[in-house]
Structures are given as C-alpha cells and as structure tokens.
N, C-alpha and C positions, 0 to 999 in steps of 0.2 A: 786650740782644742786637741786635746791627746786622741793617738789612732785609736784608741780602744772606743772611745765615746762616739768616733765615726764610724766606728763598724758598727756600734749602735743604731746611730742614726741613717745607715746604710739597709740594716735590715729592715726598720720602721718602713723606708722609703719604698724597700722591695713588696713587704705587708700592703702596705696602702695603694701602691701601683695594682699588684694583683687582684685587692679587691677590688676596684674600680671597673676591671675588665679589659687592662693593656693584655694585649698577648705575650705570653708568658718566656715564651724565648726571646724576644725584644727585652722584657723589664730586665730581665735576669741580665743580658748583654749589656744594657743601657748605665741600669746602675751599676754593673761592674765597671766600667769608664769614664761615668763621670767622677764617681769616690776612690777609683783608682790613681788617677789623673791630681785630684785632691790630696791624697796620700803620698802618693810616689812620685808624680810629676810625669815627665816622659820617660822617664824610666820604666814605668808600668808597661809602656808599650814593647818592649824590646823581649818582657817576660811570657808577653801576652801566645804569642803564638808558636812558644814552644811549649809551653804547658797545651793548649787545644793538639797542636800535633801530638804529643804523646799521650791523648787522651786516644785521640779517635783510629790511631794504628792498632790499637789491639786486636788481637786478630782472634779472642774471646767473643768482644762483641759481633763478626759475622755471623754467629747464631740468630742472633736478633729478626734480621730480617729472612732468614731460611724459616726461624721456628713460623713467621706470619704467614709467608708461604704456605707453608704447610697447613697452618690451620684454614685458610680464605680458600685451600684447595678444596680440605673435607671440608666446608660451609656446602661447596658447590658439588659434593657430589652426593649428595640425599643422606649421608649415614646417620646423622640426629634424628629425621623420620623415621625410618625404619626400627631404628634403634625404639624410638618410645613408643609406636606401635605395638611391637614384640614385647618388652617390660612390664606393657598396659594388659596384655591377655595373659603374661606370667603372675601378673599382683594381683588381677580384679577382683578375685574373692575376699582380698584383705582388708580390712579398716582399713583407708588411706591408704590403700595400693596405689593408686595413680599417681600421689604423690611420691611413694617412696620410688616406685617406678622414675619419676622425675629427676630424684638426688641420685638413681642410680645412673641415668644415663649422663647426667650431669657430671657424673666425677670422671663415667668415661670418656667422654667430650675434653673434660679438661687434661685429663691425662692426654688426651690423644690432638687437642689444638690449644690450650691454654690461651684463647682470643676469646674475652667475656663479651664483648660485643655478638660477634657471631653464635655464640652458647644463649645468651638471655633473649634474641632476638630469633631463634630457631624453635626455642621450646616456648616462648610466649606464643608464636602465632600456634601452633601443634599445641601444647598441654594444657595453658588456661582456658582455652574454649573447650575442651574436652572435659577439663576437672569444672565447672561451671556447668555443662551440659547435666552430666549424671549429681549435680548437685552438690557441691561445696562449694564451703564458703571464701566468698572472693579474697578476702584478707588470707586464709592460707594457702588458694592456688598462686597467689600470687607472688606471696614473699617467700614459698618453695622454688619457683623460678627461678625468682632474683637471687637466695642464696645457693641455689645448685649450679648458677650461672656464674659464679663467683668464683669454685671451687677450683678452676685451671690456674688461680693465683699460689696454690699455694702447691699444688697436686705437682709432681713434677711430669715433662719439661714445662717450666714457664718463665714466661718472659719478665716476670719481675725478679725469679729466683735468679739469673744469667745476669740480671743490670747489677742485684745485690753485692751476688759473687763479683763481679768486677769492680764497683769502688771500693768494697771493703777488702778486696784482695784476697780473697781463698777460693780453694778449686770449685767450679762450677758442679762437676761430679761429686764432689761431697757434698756440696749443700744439697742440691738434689736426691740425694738417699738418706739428709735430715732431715729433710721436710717430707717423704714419703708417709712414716707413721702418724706424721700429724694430721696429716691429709685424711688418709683411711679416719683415724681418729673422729675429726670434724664429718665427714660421711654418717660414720654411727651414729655421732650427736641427736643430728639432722633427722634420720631414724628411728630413730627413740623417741623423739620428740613427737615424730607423726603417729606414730603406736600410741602414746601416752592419750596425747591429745582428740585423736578418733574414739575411741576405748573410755573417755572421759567425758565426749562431746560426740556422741555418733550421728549428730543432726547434721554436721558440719562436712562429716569427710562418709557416705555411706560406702559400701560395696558393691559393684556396678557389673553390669552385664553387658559386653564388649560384641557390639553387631559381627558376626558371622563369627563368634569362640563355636558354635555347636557344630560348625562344620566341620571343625578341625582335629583328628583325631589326638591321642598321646603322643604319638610318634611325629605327627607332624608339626604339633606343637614344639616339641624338642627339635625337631629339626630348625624348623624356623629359627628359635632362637641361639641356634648356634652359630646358623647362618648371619644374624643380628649380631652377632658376638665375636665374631670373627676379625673382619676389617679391625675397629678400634684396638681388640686385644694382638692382632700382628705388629698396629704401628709403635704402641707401646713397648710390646716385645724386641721392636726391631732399634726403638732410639735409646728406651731406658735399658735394656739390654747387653747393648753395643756399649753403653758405657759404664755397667757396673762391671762387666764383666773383663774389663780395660780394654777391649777391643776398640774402642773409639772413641778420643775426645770428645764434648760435648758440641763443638764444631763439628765436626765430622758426623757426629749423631745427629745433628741437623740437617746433615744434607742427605744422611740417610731416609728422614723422615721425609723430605721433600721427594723423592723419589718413589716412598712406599705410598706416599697422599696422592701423586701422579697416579698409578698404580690401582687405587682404590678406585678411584675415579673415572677409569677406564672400565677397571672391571663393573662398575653400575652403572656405565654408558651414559656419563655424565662428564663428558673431557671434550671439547674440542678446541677450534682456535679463537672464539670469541671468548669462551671462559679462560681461557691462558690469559689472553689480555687482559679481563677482567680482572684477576687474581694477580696478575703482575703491576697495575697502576695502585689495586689499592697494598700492594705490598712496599713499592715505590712509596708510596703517601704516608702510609703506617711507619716507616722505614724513615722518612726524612723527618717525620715531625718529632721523633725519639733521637737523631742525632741533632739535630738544629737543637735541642731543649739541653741535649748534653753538651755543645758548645757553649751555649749562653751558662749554661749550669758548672763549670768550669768557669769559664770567668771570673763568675759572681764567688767562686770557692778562692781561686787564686788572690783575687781582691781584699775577702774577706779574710785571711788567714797574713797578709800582708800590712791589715790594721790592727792584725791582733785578737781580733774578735774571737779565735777560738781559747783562749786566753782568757777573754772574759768569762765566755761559758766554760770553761774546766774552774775558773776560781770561785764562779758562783755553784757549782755544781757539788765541789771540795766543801762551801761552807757547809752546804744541806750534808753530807753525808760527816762531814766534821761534828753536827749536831745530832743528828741520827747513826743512819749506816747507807753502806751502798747501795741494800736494799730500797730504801725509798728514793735512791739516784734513779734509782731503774722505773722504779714505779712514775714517777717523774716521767721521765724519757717516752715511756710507753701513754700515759696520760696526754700529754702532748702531743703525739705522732697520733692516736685517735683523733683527739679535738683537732687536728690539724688538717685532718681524715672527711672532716666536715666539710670543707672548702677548697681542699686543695686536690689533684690529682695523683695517683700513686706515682706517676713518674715524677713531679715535681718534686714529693716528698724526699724521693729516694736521690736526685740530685742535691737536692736543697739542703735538707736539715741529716740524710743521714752521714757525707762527709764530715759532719760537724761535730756531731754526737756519737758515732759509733768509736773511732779512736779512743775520746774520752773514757766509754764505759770499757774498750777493749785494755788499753794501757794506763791507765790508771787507774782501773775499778778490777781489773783482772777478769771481767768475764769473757768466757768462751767465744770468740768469735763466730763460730759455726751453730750455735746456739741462741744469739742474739739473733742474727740471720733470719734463721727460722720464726722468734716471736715477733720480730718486723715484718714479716711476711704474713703471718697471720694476724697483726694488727691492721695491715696496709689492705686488707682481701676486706675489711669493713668498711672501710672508705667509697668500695662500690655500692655499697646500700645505705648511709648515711647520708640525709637529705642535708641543706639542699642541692647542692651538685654530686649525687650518686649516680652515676653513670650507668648501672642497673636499673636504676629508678624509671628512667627517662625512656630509655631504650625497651627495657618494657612495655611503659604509657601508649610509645608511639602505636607498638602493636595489637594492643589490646581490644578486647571488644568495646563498645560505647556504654556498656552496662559498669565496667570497672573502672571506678574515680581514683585520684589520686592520694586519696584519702585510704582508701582499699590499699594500696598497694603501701603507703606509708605505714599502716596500724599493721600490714602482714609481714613487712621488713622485723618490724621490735624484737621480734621472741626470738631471731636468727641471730638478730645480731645480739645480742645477748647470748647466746648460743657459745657463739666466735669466741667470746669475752672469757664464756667460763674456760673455751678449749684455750685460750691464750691463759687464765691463770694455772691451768692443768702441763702445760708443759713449762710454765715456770716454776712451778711448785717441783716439777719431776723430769730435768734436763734429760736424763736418760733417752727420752722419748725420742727425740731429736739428737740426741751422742750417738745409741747405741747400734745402730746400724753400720752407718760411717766406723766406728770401733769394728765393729767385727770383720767388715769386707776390708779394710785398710787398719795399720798400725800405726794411730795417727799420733 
C-alpha cells in the first residue's frame, strides 16, 4: 500500500476514533504511532520527540495560559454583572435594549477574557431571566447570549487568535489588529439585527422599565456607567495597547493583563486566597488540556506529512482549482472547516486540519496569511453554536431557567449564525477589513 493511501486511511481512522468518543489527545497520539510505526518503522521514533519539543518551547505560547488567568480572574470578580446591569438601564427604552445591551457587554467581556465559557455561562444566569422576565422571546434572549458569548474568539486578545498565529507562523500582534475590525464589525451585525427584528416583531423584544431607573438621576446614571466602563476598558487598554503600541509582545501583554485582572479584583473586593486557588487549578486544567491536545496534534501532523498525505490534499485540491480557480479552493477549505465546526472543537480544528490546509492556500494559492487567519477565526467562532456539540449551546442549557428548552436555544442560535456567515463572506469579499489596520501601524 503506497504512504499516500495510508495517510488516507490514517485520517479515516482518526474520523471514526473521534466520532466514537475516544478522547481526543489519545486518538490523535495513538494514531500518530501506530501508522507512524507502519510507515517509518522505528525510525518514526527517533523523529518523534524532537518535533513535540520544538513544538512546546515556544515561548509565544506562554500567553495561553496567562490570557485564562486572566479571564477565570475577571469571571470572579463581578465585572460581567455590573457591566449588564448598567447597559440594561442605558438601552431600556430601546426596542431590544437588553439585548443589545447583551452583545454590548459581551464584546467587552471578550475583549477583556476571550474564555467563552465563563462569557455564555455569566450572562445566561444574569440576561436570559432578565430578557424573559420583561418579556421576550426565548429563541432571541437566548441565541443573543450564545452569540455574544462567542465574540472573545474573534475580538482580540484571544486564545484562538495566539494558537492561530503560532502554527501558521505570523506575529501574534498582527493578527490581533486583523481581526480587530472584524470583531467591531460582527458586534454591528448582531445590532442591527436586534433593531431590525424588535421594530419588525415588537411582541418579541418590547422596552422595559428597569426597577429603581427613577431613582437615579442623569448624573448618576452617567456616573454609574462609567464606573461599569471602566475596569474592562483599562484591561483592554492595558494588554491591546502595550502591544500595538510595540511596547510589549503579546507575551508580555499577557502578563500584563494578569496583573490589571489581579487588580480589578481587588478593587471589587472579590480577591482572596480561595479564589487564587480557584482561578489557578482551573487555569492549570484549561492549560494542560490545550498542550496535551497540541502534543498529540503534533504527532498526528508529523506522521501525516511523513505519508505524504499533505501531498495528497495539495493534489486534490490543484485538481479543483485546475478546473475552476482558487477561488473555490477557498470556498472548499472554509466549507469544511464549518461542517467540521459541527463536531469537532475549535482547538481540535486548529491542530488538526489547519496545519494541513493553511500552507496549501498560503504557498500555493498565494493567499495572505494574515488574512486567511482572520476568516478561520471567524469560521471557527461558529462552531460554538453549531449543534450538536456547540459548546455555547450546552453551557447555556445547564444555566437556564426550566421554562427554556433546547429547542429555544437551537431555533435562537440560526439567525447568529448565519449572521457570522454573511460577516465571514463580507471580509472575503473585502480583505481590506482585516489588512488594513496591520498596514497602517506596521509596514508589512
């Protein structure tokens, strides 16, 4: 059997394992050794643990576990409450204030933890009983969570932007000021979406009268929400700041933020030494279960590129654009990476299938690196709400009230994510979005 047809039968092997429900750094490890072993012999071994060492020395990835820190810190010190509190008595008079109130605090959360867990699982228990109270309807308090909770994937700093930049090899700092506009971008969407839809449907989303707004003058309205405003706009200030301004890799902007989220925390009298612990086992957890997947995910890359298999997909990929264009290479690529989106997790995806395919479209199809990035990032940000393992989906359900079914929360996801879709063909239709930033602070 020629290696190509084994790396075939390799990935079939890794497909079918993962669907079953092997754990995922296992499969990926497992089959890289036994079709290694097949291919190369003992030889494979000898390749094996210099490729993992120079995978896991990088000193890129230390952000990783600084950016969870960080976010698991502001989980625990109240600023998401506050924060939708404050937004809820700024929008109430609006059609779907509460909601937009939601995508608002939501993009600040992401800019400021980019951990969608602790974002979908802070505003479900706080917004959807609140947007259900004054009366909307459950399909849109719900699937505005889910996709506000989503938004630290793509919003910089986050942690899928940092894994990106690291296998496909460009500055972390750049990708991060590419994917800035798309970010704001998808926020408007999301916005626009709630205006349209209130304004067209006003049974669904009415305008609500917020217990004790009459106490609160003008003044102290504003006050308040500056005070709301504050924390997350300093942390942002302080990590995306430090690094556009070159004052600090994005390593070092991590440990920045780790220290402004200490900080925060204190200042809301929400720090002590149980929540240190706290925030440091599940940072330890979060932390091991992204390098363990990158070991195994390595393996299985080294294995597969040692059968040839990326070989195979550059020559199937050559035919399609040999009878088209490169254009529908991409649409391909991106097609895939959703429907992949289905079932798989974004970290998997981004070990698994983007070492595979991103060289291809980068060196043989000529497209932009830093560009591509960014459309995978915003392909990979709907994976969180694509049933059935949407990670959004779930984490929501758990917190929900008993009134909201799962069926609620699937039928409120649709229009989001379709949403994602149009903003994913809007910045491939117009690189710009995603170039011109990175152009202008750098001459790149």
């Amino acid at each position: 059997m020629g290696s190509e047809y084994l790396a075939g039968w390799m990935f079939l092997a890794l497909t079918i394992l993962l669907m079953a429900g092997f754990p995922v750094a296992c499969t990926l490890m497992g089959t890289a050794i036994f079709f290694g072993f097949l291919g190369s012999g003992l030889d494979f071994f000898e390749l094996l643990p210099l490729r993992i060492w120079g995978s896991v020395k990088n000193v890129v990835l230390i952000a990783v576990p600084l950016f969870v820190f960080m976010g698991v810190t502001l989980e625990k010190s109240g600023l998401a409450e506050e924060l939708l509190e404050t937004m809820g008595l700024l929008f109430r008079r609006v059609r779907g204030g509460l909601a937009i109130s939601t995508v608002f605090v939501g993009a600040l959360l992401g800019a400021s933890t980019g951990i969608v867990g602790a974002t979908v699982v802070t505003m479900g228990l706080l917004a959807v009983p609140t947007m259900l109270r004054h009366g909307y309807q459950p399909e849109l308090a719900t699937g505005t969570v889910c996709a506000s909770g989503t938004l630290g994937q793509i919003i910089p700093p986050s942690i899928v932007l940092v894994l990106l930049a690291t296998i496909v090899q460009i500055p972390v700092g750049d990708l991060f000021m590419a994917s800035l506009l798309p970010g704001i971008m998808l926020v408007m969407l999301y916005m626009v979406y709630i205006l349209i839809i209130s304004m067209a449907k006003p049974e669904i989303a009415p305008p609500v009268s917020i217990e004790g707004e009459h106490d609160l003058t003008k003044q102290q309205l504003i006050k308040r929400a500056l005070r709301a405003l504050f924390p997350p706009l300093f942390l942002i200030t302080a990590v995306l700041g430090s690094i556009f301004a070159g004052i600090a890799s994005p390593t070092e902007a991590a440990s920045v933020g780790c220290v402004g989220a200490v900080i925060l925390a204190v200042w809301n009298r929400r720090f002590n030494l149980s929540i240190l612990k706290e925030v440091s086992a599940t940072t330890t957890r979060l932390t091991c279960m992204v390098f363990i997947i990158l070991i195994g995910a390595n393996a299985f890359g080294l294995t597969f590129r040692e059968l040839e298999g990326d070989e195979l997909i550059r020559r199937f990929l050559f035919d399609i654009a040999g009878d088209y264009n490169k254009w529908v290479v991409l649409a391909i690529v991106m097609g895939v990476i959703f429907l992949v989106g289905f079932v798989l997790d974004f970290i998997e995806i981004i070990f698994i299938h983007v070492p595979v395919l991103v060289p291809i479209l980068v060196d043989d199809f000529g497209f932009d690196p830093l560009w591509i990035c960014v459309l995978l990032a915003i392909n990979l940000q709907t994976s969180f709400m694509t049933p059935p393992f949407g990670f959004s989906l779930f984490y929501l359900k758990a917190v929900t009230p008993p009134q909201v079914t799962t069926g609620h929360i699937y039928r409120g996801i649709i229009p989001f994510v379709l949403i994602q879709l149009a903003g994913l063909f809007v910045v491939a239709f117009w690189p710009q979005i995603a170039t011109w930033l990175p152009t202008i602070v750098y001459t790149r």
